[in-house]
TORLO-936176 format. One record per residue: residue number from 1; x, y, z of N, C-alpha, C in turn. Coordinates in Angstrom, 1 decimal, padded with zeros to 4 digits, always signed. Layout:
% residues N
{nr NUM&nu X&nv Y&nw Z&cau X&cav Y&caw Z&cu X&cv Y&cw Z}
...
//
This chain:
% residues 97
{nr 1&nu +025.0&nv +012.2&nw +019.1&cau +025.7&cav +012.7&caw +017.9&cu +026.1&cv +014.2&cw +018.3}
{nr 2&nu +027.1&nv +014.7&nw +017.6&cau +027.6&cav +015.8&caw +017.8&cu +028.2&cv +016.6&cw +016.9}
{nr 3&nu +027.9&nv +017.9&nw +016.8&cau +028.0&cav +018.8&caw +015.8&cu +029.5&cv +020.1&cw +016.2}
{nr 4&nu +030.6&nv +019.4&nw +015.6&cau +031.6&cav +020.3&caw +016.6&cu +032.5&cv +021.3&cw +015.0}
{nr 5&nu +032.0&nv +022.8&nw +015.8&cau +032.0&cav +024.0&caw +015.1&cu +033.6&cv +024.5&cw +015.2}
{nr 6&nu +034.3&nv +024.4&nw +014.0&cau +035.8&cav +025.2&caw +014.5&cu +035.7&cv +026.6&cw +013.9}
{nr 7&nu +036.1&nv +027.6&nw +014.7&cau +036.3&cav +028.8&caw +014.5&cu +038.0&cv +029.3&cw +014.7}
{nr 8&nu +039.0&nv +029.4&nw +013.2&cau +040.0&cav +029.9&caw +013.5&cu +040.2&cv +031.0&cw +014.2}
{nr 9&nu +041.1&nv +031.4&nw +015.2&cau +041.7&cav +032.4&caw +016.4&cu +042.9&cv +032.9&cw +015.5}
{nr 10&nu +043.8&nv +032.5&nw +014.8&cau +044.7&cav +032.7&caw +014.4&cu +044.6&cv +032.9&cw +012.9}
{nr 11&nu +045.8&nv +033.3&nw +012.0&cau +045.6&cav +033.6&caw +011.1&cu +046.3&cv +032.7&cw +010.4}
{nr 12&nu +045.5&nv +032.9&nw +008.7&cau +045.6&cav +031.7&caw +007.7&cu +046.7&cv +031.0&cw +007.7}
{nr 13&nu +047.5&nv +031.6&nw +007.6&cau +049.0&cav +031.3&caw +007.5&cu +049.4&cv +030.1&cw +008.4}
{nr 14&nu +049.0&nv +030.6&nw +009.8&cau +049.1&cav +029.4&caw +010.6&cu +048.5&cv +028.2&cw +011.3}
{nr 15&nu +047.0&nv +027.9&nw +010.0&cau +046.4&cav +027.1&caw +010.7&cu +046.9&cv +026.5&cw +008.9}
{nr 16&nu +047.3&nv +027.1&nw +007.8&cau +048.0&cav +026.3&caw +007.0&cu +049.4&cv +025.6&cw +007.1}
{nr 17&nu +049.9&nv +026.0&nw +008.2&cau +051.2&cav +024.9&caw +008.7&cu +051.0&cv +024.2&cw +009.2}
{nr 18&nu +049.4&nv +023.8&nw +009.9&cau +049.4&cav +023.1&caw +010.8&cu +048.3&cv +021.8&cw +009.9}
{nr 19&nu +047.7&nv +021.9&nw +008.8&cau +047.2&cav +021.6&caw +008.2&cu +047.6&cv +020.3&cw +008.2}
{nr 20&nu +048.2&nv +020.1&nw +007.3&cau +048.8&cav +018.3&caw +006.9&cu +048.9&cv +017.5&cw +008.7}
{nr 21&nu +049.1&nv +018.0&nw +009.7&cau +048.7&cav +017.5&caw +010.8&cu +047.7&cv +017.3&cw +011.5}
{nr 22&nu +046.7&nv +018.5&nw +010.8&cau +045.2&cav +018.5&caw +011.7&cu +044.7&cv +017.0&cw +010.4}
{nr 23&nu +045.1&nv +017.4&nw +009.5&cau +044.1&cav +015.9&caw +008.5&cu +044.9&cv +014.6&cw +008.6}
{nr 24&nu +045.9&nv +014.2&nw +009.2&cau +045.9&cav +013.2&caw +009.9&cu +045.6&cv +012.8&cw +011.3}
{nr 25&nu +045.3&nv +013.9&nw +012.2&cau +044.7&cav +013.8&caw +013.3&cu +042.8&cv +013.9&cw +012.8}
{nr 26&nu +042.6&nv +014.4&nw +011.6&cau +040.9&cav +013.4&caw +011.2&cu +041.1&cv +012.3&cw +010.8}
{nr 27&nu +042.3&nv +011.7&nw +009.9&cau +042.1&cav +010.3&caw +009.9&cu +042.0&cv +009.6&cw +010.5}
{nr 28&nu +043.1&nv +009.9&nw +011.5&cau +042.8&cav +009.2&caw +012.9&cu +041.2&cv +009.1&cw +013.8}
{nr 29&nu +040.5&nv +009.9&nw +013.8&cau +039.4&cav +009.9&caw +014.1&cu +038.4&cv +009.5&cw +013.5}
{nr 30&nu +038.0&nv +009.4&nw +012.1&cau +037.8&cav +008.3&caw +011.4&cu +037.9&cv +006.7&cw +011.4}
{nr 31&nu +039.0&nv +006.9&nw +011.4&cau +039.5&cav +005.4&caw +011.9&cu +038.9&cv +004.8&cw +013.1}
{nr 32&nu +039.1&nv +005.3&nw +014.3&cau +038.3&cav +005.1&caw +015.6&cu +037.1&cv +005.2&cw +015.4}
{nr 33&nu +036.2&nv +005.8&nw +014.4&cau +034.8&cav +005.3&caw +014.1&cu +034.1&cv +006.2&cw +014.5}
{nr 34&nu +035.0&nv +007.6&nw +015.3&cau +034.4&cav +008.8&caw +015.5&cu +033.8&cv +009.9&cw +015.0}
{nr 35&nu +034.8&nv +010.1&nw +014.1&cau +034.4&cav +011.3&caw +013.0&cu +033.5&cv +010.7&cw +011.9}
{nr 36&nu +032.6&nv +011.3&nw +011.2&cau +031.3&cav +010.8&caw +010.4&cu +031.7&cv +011.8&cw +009.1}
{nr 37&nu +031.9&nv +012.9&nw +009.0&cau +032.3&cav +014.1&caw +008.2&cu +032.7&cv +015.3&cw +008.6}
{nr 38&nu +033.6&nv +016.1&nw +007.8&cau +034.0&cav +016.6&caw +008.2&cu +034.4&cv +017.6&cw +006.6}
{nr 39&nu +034.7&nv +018.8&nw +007.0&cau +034.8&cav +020.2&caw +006.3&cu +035.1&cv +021.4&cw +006.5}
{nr 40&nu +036.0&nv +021.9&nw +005.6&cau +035.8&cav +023.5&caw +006.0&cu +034.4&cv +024.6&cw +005.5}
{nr 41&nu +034.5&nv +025.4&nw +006.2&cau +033.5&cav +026.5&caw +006.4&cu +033.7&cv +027.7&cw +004.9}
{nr 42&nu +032.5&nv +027.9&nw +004.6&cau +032.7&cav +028.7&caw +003.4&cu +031.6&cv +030.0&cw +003.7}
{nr 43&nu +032.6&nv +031.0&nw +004.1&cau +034.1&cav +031.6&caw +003.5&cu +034.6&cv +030.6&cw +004.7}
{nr 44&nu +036.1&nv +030.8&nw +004.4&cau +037.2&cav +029.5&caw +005.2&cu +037.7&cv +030.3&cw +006.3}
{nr 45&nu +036.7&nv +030.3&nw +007.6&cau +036.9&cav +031.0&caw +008.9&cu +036.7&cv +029.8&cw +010.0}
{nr 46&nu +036.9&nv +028.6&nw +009.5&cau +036.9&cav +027.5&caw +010.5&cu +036.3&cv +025.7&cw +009.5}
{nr 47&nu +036.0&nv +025.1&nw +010.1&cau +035.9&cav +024.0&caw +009.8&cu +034.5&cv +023.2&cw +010.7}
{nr 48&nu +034.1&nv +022.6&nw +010.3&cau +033.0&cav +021.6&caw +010.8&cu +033.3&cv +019.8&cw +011.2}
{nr 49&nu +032.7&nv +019.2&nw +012.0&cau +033.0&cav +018.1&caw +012.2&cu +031.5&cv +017.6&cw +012.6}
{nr 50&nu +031.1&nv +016.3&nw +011.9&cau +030.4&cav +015.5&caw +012.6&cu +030.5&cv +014.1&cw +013.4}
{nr 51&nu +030.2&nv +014.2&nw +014.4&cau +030.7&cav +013.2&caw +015.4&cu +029.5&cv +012.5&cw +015.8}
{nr 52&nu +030.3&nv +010.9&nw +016.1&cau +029.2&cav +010.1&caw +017.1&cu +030.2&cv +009.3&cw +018.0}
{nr 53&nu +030.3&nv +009.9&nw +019.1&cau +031.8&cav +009.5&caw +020.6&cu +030.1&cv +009.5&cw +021.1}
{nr 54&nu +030.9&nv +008.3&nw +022.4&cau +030.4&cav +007.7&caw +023.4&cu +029.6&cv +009.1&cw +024.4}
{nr 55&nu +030.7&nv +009.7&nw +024.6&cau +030.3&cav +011.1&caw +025.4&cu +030.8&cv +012.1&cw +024.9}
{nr 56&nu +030.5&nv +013.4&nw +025.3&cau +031.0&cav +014.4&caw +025.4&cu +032.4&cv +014.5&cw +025.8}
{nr 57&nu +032.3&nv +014.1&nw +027.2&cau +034.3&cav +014.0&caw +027.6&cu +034.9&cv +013.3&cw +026.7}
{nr 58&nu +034.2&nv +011.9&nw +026.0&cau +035.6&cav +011.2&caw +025.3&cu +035.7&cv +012.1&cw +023.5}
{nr 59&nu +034.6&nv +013.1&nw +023.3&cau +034.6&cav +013.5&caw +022.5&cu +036.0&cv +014.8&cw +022.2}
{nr 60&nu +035.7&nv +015.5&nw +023.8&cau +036.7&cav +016.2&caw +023.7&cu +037.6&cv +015.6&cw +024.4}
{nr 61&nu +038.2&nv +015.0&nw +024.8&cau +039.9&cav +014.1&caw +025.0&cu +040.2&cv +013.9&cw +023.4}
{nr 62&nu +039.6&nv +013.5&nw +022.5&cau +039.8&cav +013.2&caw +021.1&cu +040.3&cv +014.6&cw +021.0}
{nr 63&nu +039.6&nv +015.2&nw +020.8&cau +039.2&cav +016.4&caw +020.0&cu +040.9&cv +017.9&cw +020.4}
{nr 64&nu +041.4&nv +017.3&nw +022.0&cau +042.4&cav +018.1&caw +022.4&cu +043.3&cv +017.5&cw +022.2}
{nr 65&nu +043.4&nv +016.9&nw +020.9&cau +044.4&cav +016.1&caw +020.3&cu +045.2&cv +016.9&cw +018.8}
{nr 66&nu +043.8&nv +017.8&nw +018.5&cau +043.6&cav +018.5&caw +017.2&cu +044.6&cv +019.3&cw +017.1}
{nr 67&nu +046.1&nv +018.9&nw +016.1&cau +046.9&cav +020.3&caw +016.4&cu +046.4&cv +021.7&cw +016.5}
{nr 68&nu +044.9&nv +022.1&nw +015.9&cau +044.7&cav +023.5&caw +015.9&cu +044.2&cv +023.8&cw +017.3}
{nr 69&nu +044.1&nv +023.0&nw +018.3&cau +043.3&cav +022.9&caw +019.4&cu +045.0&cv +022.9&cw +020.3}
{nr 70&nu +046.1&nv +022.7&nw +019.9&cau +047.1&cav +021.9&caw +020.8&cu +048.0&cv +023.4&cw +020.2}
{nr 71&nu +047.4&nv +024.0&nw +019.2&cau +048.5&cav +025.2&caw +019.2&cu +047.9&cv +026.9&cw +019.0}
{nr 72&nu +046.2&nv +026.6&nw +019.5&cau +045.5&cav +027.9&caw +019.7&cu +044.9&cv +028.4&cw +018.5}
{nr 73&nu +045.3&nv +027.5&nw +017.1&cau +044.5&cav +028.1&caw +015.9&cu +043.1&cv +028.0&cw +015.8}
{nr 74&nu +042.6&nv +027.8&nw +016.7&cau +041.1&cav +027.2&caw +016.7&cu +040.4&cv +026.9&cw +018.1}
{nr 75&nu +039.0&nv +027.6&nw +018.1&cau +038.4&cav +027.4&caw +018.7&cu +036.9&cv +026.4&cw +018.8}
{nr 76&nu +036.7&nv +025.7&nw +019.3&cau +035.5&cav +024.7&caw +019.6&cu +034.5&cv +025.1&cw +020.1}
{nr 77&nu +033.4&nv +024.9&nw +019.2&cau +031.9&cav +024.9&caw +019.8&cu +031.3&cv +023.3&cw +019.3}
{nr 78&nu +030.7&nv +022.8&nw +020.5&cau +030.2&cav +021.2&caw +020.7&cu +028.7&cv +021.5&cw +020.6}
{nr 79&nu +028.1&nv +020.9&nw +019.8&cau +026.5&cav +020.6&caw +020.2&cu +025.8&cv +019.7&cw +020.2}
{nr 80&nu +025.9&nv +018.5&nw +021.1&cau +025.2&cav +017.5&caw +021.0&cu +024.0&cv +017.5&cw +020.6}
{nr 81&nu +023.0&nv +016.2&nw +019.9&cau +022.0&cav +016.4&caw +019.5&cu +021.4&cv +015.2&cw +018.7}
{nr 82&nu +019.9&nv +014.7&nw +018.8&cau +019.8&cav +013.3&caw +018.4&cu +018.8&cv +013.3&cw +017.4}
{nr 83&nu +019.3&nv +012.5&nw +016.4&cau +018.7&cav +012.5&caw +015.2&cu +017.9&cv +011.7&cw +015.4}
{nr 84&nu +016.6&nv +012.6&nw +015.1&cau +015.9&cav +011.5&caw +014.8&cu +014.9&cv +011.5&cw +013.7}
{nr 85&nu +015.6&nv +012.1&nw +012.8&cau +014.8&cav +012.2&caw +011.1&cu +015.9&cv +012.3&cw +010.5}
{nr 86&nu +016.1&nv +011.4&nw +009.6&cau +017.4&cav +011.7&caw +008.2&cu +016.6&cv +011.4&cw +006.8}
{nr 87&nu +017.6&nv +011.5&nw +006.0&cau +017.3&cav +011.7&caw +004.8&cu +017.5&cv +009.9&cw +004.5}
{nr 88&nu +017.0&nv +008.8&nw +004.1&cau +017.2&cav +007.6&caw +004.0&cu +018.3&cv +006.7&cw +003.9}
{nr 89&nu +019.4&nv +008.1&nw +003.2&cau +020.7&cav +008.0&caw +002.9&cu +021.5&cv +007.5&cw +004.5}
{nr 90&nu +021.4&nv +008.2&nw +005.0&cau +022.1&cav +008.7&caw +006.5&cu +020.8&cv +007.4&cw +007.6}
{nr 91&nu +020.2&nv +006.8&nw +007.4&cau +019.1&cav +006.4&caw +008.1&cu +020.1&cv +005.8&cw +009.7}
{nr 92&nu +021.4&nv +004.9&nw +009.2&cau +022.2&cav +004.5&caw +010.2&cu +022.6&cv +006.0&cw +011.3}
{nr 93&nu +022.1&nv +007.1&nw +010.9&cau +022.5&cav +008.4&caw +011.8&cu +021.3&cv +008.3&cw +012.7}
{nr 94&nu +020.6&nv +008.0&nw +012.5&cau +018.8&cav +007.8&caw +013.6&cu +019.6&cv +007.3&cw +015.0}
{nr 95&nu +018.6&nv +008.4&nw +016.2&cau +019.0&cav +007.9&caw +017.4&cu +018.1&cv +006.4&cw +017.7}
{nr 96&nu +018.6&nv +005.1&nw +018.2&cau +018.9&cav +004.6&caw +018.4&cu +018.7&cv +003.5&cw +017.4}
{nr 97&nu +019.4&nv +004.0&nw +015.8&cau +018.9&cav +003.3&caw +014.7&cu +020.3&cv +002.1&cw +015.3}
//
């Protein structure tokens, strides 16, 4: 599982043109069964993603898809990491639940 940290580089303005693009590039990731959840950061200086990709590489091949990633509004920090305590709710998040 993976815990991928977005930190905007650019300013509001232009990670809000890019917006209605970057949230159908989460749907899309969703869809593929990748993305788990996902959010912006409060105060609104980036966004959060929770992921469960195969690897790392296929995590970021996805991930350099992200218009904020394909036009510099945003930068990525990755932190893989395996659950292995959840809340009952999340129990299907357990490493090798």
């Amino acid at each position: 599982m993976f815990v991928v940290s977005l930190t905007y580089v650019r300013p509001l303005e232009v990670v809000d043109a890019l917006l209605a693009e970057h949230v159908e590039f989460l749907k899309q990731g969703y869809a593929e069964g990748v993305f788990l959840a996902s959010g912006r950061k409060s105060p609104r200086t980036g966004g959060v993603i929770l992921a469960r990709a195969a690897s790392r590489a296929a995590l970021e091949a996805l991930l350099a898809r992200d218009p904020f990633r394909r036009e510099g509004a945003a930068e990525y920090e990755i932190t893989e990491f395996a659950a292995t305590m959840t809340a009952p709710e999340l129990a299907a998040l357990r490493e090798g639940a």
